[in-house]
C-alpha positions as CSV (number, residue, x, y, z in Angstrom):
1,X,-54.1,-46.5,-60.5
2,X,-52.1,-47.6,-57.4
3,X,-53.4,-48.0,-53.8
4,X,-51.7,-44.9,-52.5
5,X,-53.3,-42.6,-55.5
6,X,-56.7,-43.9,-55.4
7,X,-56.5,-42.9,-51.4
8,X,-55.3,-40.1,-52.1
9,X,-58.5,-39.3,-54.2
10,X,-60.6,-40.2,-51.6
11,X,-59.0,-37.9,-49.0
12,X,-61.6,-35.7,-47.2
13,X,-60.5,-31.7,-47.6
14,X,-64.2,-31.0,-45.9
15,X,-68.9,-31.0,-42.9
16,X,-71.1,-33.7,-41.3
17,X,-73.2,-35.0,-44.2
18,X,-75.9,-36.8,-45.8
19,X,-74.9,-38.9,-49.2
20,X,-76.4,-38.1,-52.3
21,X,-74.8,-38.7,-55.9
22,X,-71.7,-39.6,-56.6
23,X,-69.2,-36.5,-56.9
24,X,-65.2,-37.6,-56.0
25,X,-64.1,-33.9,-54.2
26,X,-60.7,-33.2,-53.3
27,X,-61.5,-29.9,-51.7
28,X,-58.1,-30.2,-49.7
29,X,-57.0,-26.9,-50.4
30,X,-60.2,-25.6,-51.2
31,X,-60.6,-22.0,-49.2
32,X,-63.7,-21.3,-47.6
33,X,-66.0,-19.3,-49.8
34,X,-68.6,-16.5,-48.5
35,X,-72.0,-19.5,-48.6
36,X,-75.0,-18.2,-50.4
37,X,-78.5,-18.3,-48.0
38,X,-79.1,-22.0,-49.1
39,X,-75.9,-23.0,-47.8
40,X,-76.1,-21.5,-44.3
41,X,-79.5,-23.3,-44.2
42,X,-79.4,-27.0,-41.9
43,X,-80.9,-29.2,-44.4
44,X,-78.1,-31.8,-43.7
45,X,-79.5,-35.3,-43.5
46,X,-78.0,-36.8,-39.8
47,X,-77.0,-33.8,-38.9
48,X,-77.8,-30.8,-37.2
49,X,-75.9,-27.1,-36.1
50,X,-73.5,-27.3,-32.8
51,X,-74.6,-24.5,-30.0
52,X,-71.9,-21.8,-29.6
53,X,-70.3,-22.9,-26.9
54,X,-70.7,-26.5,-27.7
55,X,-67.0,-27.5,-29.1
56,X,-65.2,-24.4,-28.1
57,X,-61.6,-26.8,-29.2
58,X,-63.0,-27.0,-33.0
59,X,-60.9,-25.1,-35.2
60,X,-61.3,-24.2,-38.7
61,X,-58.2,-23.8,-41.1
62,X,-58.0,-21.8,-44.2
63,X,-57.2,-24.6,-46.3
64,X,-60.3,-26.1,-46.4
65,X,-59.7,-28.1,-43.3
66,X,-60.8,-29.0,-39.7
67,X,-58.6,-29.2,-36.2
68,X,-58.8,-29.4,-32.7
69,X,-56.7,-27.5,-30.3
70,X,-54.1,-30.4,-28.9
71,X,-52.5,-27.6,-26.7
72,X,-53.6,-23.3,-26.9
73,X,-51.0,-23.0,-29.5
74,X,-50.9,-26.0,-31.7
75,X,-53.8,-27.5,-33.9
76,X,-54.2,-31.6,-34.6
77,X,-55.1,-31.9,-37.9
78,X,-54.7,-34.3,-41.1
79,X,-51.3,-35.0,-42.1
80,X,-52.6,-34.5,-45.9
81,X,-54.3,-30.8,-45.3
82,X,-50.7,-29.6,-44.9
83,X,-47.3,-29.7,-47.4
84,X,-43.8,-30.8,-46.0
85,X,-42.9,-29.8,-42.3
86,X,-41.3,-26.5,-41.5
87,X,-42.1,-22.9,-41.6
88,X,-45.4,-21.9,-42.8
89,X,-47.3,-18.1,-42.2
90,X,-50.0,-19.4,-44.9
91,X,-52.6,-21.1,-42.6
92,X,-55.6,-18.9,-40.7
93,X,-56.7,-20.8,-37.9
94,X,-60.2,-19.8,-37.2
95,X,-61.9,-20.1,-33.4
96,X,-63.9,-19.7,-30.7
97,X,-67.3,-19.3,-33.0
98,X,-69.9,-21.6,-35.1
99,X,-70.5,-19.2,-37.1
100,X,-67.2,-18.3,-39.4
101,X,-69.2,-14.8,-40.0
102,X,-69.0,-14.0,-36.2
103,X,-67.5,-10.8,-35.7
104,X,-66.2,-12.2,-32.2
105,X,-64.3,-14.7,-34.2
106,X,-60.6,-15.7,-33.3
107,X,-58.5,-15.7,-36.3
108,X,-54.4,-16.7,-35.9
109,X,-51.7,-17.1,-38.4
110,X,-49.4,-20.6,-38.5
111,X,-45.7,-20.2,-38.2
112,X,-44.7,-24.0,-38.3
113,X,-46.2,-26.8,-39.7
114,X,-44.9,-30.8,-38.6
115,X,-46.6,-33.6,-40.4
116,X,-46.1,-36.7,-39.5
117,X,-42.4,-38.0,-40.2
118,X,-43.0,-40.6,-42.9
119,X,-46.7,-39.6,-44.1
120,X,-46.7,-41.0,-47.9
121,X,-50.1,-41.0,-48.7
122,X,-51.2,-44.1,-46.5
123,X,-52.0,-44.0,-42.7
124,X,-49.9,-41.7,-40.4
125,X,-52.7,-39.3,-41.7
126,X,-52.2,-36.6,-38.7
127,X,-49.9,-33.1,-38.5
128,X,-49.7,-30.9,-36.0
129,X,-49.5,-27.2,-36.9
130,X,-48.4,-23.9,-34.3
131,X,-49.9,-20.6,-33.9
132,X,-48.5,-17.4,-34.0
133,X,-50.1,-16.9,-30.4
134,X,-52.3,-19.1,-28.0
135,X,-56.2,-19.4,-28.7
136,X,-57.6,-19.0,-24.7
137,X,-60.2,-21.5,-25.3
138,X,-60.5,-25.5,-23.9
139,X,-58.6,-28.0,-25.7
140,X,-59.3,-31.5,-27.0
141,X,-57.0,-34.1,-25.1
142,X,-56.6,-37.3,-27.3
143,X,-56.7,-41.2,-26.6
144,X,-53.7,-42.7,-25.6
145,X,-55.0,-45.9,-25.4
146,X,-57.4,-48.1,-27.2
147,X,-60.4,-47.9,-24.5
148,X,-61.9,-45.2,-26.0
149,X,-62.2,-47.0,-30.1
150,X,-65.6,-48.2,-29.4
151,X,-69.5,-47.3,-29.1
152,X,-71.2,-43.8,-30.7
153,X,-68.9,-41.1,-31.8
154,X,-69.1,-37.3,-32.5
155,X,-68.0,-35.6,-35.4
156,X,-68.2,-31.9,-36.1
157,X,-67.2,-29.4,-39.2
158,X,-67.6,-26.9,-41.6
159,X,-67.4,-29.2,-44.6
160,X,-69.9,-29.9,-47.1
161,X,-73.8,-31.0,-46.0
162,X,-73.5,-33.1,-49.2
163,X,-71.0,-35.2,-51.6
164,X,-69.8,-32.5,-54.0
165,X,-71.4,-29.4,-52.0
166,X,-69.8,-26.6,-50.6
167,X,-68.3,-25.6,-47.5
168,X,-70.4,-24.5,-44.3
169,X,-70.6,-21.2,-43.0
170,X,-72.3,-22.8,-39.3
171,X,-70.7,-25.8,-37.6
172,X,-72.6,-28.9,-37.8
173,X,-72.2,-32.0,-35.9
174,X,-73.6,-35.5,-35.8
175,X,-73.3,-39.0,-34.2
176,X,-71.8,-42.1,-36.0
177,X,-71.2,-45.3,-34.6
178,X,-68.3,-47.7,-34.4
179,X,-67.4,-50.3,-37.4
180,X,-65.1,-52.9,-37.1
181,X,-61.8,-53.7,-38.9
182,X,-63.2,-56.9,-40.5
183,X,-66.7,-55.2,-41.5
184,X,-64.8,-52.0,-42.4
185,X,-63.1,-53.8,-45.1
186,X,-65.8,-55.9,-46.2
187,X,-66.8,-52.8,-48.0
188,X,-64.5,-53.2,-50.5
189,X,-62.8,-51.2,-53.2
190,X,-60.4,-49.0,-51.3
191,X,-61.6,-50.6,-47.6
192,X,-59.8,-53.3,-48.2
193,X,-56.4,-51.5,-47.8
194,X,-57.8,-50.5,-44.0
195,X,-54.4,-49.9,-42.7
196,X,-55.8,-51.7,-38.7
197,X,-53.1,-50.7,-36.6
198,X,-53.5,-46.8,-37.5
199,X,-57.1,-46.1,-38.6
200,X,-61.1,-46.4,-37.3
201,X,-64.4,-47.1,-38.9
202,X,-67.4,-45.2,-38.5
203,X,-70.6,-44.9,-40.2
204,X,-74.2,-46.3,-40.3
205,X,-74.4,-49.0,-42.5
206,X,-77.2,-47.8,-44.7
207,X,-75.5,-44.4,-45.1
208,X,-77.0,-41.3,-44.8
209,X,-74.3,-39.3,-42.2
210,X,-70.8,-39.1,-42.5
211,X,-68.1,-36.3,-42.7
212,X,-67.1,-35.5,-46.5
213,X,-65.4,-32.7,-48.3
214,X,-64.0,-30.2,-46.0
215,X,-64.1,-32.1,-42.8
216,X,-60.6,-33.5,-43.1
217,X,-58.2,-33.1,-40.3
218,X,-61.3,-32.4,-38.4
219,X,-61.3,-34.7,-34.7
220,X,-63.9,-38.2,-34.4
221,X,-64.7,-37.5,-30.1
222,X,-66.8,-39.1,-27.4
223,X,-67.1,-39.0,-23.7
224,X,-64.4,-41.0,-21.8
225,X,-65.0,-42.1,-17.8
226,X,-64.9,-38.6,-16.6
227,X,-67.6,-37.3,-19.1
228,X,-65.0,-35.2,-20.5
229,X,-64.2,-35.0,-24.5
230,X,-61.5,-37.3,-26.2
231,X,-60.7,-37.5,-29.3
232,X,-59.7,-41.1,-30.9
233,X,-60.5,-40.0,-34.6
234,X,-58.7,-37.6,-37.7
235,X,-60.9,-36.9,-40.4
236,X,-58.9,-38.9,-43.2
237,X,-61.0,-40.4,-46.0
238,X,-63.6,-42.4,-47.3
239,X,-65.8,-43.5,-50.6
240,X,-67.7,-40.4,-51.4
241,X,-69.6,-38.8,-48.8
242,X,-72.4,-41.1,-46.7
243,X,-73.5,-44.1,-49.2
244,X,-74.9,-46.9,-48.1
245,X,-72.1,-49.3,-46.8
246,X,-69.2,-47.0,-47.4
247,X,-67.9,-45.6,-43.7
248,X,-65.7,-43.0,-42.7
249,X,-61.8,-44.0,-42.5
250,X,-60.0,-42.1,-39.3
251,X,-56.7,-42.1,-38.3
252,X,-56.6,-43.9,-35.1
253,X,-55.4,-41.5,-32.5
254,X,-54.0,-43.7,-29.5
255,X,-52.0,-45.1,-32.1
256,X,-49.9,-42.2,-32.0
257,X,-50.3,-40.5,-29.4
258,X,-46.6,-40.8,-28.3
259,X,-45.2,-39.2,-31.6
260,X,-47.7,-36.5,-31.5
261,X,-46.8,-35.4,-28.0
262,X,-43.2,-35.8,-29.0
263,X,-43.5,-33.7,-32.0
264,X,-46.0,-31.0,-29.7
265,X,-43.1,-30.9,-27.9
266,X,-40.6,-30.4,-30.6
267,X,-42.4,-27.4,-31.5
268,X,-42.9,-25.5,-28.3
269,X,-45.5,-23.7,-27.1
270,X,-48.0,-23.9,-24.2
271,X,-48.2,-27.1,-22.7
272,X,-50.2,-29.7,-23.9
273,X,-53.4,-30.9,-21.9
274,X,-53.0,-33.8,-19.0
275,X,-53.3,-37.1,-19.8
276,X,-56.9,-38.0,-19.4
277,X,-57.8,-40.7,-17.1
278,X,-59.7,-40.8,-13.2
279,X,-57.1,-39.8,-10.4
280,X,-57.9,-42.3,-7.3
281,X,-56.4,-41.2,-4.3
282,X,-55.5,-43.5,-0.4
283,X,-55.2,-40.7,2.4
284,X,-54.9,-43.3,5.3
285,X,-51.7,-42.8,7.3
286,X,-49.5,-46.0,7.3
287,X,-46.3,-46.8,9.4
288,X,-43.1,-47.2,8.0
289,X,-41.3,-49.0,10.9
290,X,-37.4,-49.7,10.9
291,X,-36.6,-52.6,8.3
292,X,-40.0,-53.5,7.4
293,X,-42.1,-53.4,4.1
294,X,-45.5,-52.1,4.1
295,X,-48.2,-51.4,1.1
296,X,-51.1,-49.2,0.8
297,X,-53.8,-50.2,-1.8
298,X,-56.4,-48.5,-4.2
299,X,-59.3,-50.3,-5.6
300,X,-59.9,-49.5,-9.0
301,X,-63.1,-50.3,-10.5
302,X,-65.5,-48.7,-12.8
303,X,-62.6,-48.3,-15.5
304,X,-62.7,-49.4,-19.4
305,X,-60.2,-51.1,-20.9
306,X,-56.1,-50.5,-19.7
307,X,-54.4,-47.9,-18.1
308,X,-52.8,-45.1,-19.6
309,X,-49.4,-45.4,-21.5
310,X,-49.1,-41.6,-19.4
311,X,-50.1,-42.7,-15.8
312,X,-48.8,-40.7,-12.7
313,X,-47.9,-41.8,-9.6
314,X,-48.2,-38.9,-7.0
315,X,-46.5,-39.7,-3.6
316,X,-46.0,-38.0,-0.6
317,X,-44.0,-39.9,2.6
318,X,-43.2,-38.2,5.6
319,X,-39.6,-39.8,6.5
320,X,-36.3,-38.3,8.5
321,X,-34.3,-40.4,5.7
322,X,-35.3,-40.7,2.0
323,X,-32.4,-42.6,1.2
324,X,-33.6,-45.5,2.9
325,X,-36.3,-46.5,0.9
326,X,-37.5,-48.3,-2.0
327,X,-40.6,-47.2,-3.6
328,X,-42.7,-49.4,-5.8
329,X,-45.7,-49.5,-7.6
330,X,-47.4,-53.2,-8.0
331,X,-50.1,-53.7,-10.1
332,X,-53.4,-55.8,-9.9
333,X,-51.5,-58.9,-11.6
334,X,-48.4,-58.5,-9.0
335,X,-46.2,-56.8,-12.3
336,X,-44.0,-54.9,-10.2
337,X,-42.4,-51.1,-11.3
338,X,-39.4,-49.6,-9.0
339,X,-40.6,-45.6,-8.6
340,X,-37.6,-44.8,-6.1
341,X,-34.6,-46.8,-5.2
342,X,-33.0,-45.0,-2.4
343,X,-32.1,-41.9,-4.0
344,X,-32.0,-39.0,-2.3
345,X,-29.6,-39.2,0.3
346,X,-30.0,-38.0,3.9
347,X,-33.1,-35.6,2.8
348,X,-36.6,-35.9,4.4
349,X,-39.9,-37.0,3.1
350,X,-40.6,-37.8,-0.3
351,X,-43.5,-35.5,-2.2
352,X,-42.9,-36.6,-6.2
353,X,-44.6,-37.4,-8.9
354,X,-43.7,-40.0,-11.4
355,X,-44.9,-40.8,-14.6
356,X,-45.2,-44.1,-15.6
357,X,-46.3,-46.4,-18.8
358,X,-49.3,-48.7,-17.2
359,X,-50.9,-49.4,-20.6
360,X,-50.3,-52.6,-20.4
361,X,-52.1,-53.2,-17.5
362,X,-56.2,-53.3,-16.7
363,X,-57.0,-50.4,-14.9
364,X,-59.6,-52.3,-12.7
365,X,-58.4,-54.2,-9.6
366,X,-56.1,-53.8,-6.4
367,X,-53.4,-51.3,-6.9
368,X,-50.9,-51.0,-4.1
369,X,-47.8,-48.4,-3.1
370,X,-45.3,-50.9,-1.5
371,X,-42.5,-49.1,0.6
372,X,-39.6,-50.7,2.2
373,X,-37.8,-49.0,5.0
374,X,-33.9,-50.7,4.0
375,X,-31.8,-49.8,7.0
376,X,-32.1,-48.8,10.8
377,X,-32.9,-46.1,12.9
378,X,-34.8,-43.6,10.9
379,X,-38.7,-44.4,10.5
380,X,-41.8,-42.7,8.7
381,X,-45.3,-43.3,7.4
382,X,-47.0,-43.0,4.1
383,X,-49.1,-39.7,4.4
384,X,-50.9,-40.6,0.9
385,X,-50.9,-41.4,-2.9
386,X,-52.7,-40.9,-6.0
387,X,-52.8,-43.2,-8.9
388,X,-54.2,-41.4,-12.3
389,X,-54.9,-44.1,-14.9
């Protein structure tokens, strides 16, 4: 059997569970069925029922799958929950409830389905998948960077509380912590194919919680510097359903983050959530004489990890004569990056906002808005400027 079939096997079509025997499920397209008393019942070992409330981006899909809500109108899942991209009525994205019996429950058709361009089997495990209408609820922003890949994770679904069980009527959630690449693989049989640059370990080592059958597609999350939810995780695969030394495998979000705002994009819709990150903010005026360069600076500290590869750069400079200065943001380590270069002719004042790519640069440390005033007789001052990371 090759690498990429033997995966493929492995792939998890469903909830947060405790490992008992060995049962390989490919509940993938498995629908939801109608769960007897026992099943509604928390007996999961490691974990225990979300509140209502709790998760209000978790979204179940009629496939057997889990999602989040990237944007009101478009669902992150697994790339191998879905078929080939294009139009697509056949998917029931269920919302706003823990309880897929609730009456109050929010229930939208697909129209369009996108999975990731070059999905085979192995990695690139993520699709994206629009709604007939927007879901009002909160939405899960994703990792663009790698700061977030570390520590105790959430996961949540409606999957099965056991290897070979059935799906979940009540969403369940538990806590799984970080494995590394090198002890990830170390597991052996399949482990050893860890694709590194595009998927995350999780799982305690003696087993006993893990997401399994029916969980796939579902988001990996944790807190980020702002206390708010980010997901870094997709539900992908994994040896059976919590055994002792066999972790989760997740597709590694920040990876690609880029290609899955480009392809939210493709398809339209509401607009997807801000970057996340911690906005820090100078208000001190500063003089802009005649043929002079000056710099206002923000202290970072506090942060983990880089910057974002979606920082903004808000900045707002009262001038009689735009077109006479150069705008640039330098970073803690002196790496220069030109935001205006006299543009703007004989307007006034500069109020913009620029996006830049600052993930290759640690967040923490002196950041500073140098301005150059380039020719004579008109002067200004820098009102203020906000850096989000």
């Amino acid at each position: 059997m090759t690498t990429s079939n033997w995966r493929g096997t492995l792939r998890r079509a469903a909830i947060v569970a405790a490992g008992f025997v060995a049962v390989m499920g490919t509940a993938a397209t498995q629908a939801v069925a109608d769960p007897t008393p026992d099943d509604v019942t928390p007996q999961v070992v490691g974990g225990t029922r979300a509140a209502q409330g709790e998760f209000p981006f978790m979204v179940r899909l009629s496939m057997g799958c889990g999602g989040a809500l990237y944007t009101q109108q478009i669902v992150l899942t697994a790339a191998h929950c879905v078929g080939a991209s294009g139009s697509n009525t056949s998917i029931t994205a269920t919302a706003g409830v823990v309880d897929l019996q609730d009456p109050a429950r929010i229930a939208v058709r697909s129209t369009q389905v996108l999975r990731a361009p070059g999905y085979n089997g192995n990695g690139k495990d993520w699709a994206l998948i629009k709604l007939a209408s927007p879901i009002n609820l909160p939405t899960l922003a994703i990792a663009t960077t790698t700061a977030f890949n570390s520590g105790t994770f959430t996961v949540a679904g409606w999957g099965a509380a056991r290897e070979g069980g059935g799906q979940q009527r009540f969403l369940l959630k538990a806590q799984v912590p970080f494995i590394s690449d090198a002890q990830c693989r170390a597991s052996g049989g399949s482990y050893g194919g860890l694709i590194a640059a595009e998927e995350i370990c999780a799982g305690l080592p003696s087993g006993g919680v893990d997401t399994c059958q029916g969980d796939s597609g579902g988001p990996m999350f944790r807190r980020d510097n702002n206390n708010a939810w980010i997901q870094v995780g997709i539900v992908s695969w994994g040896e059976g359903c919590a055994r002792p030394g066999k972790p989760g495998v997740y597709t590694e979000v920040s990876t690609f983050a880029q290609n899955i705002a480009d392809a939210a994009a493709q398809l339209g819709g509401t607009t997807p959530p801000p970057p996340p990150g911690r906005t820090f903010e100078n208000t001190t005026d500063v003089a802009i004489p005649d043929l002079t360069t000056v710099n206002s600076p923000i202290t970072v500290s506090g942060a983990t990890g880089n910057a974002s590869a979606t920082s903004s750069v808000e900045v707002h400079i009262v001038h009689t004569f735009r077109g006479d200065l150069v705008v640039d943001l330098v970073a803690p380590d002196g790496t220069v990056r030109n935001l205006l270069n006299r543009s703007g002719s004989s307007a006034d004042n500069v109020d913009q906002t620029f996006s830049v790519n600052l993930s290759s640069e640690v967040a923490n440390g002196t950041w500073n808005l140098r301005v150059r005033d380039a020719a004579s007789q008109d002067t200004g001052r820098i009102d203020s400027w906000k850096l989000t990371l």
